[in-house]
C-alpha positions in Angstrom: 0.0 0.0 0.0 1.6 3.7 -0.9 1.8 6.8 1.0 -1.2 9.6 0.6 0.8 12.8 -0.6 -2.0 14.5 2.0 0.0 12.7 4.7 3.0 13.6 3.1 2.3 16.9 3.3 1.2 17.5 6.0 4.5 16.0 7.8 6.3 18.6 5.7 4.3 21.5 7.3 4.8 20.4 10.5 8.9 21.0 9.9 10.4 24.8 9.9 11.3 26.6 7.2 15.2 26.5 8.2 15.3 22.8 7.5 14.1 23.6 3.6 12.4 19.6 4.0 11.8 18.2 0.4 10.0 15.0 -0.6 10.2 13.1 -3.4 8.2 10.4 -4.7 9.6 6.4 -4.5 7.9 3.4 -5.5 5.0 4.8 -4.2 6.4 5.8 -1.1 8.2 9.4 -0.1 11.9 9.9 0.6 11.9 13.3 2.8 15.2 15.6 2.3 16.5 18.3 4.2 19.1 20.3 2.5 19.4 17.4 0.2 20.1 14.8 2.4 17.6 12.4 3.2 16.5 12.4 6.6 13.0 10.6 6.5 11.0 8.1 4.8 6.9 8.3 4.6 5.9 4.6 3.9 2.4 3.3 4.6 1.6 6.8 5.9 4.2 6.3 8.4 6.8 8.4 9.6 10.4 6.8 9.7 13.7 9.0 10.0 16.5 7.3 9.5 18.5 6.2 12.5 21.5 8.2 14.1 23.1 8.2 17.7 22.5 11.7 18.3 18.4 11.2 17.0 18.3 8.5 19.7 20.1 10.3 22.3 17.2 13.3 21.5 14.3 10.5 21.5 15.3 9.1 24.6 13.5 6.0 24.6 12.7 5.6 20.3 10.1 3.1 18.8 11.9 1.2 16.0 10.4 -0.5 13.1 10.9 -1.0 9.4 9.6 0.9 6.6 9.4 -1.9 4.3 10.3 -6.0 4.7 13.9 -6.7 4.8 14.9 -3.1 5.6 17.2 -2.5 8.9 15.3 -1.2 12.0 15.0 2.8 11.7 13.1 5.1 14.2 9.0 5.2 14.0 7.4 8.4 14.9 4.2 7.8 15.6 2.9 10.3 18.7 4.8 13.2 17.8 4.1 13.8 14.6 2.2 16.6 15.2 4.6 18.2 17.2 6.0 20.6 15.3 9.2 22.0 16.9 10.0 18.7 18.1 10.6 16.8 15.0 11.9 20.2 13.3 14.8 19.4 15.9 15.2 15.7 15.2 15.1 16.2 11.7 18.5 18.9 12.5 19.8 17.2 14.4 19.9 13.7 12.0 20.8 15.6 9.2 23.8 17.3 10.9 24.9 13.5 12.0 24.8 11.9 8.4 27.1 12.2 5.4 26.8 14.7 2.9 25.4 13.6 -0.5 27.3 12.1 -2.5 28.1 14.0 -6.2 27.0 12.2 -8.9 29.5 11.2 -11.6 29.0 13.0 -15.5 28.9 10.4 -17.7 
């Protein structure tokens, strides 16, 4: 089952400006970007952001699950998805702890 963009959207409101969130459209899921790094995944009108030290240290006690079968264990928000200045700082905070993208090759 894919993602409503409603619900898709509506996470992306919920985020500040500052974090200039992005989503783009896979498989019928939504990949969520901030800055150009993806932070978040919207599957089955779920919220997952991907999994970081510093995200978990924030959380405190994080819910885990997969976004899809076979896929490593990343964090469900579930309750808090309405709370906007909360995930705006998760969503900082996890982007500031992964890689930057990586530059595609010209062909």
């Amino acid at each position: 089952m894919g993602s409503d963009r409603d619900f898709v959207d509506f996470v992306v409101d919920q985020i500040d400006a500052d974090c200039a969130m992005t989503s783009k459209s896979m498989f019928g899921e939504y990949g969520l970007y901030s800055h150009g790094i993806m932070v978040a995944m919207v599957c089955d009108n779920r919220l997952f952001v991907k999994r970081t030290e510093a995200g978990e240290a924030y959380i405190g006690a994080p819910v885990f699950g997969s976004p899809y079968p076979g896929a490593k264990p990343i964090f469900l928000i579930e309750d808090r998805v309405e709370d906007g200045p909360w995930l705006s700082e998760l969503l900082r905070i996890t982007r500031a702890a992964l890689p930057p993208p990586r530059k595609k090759r010209s062909r």
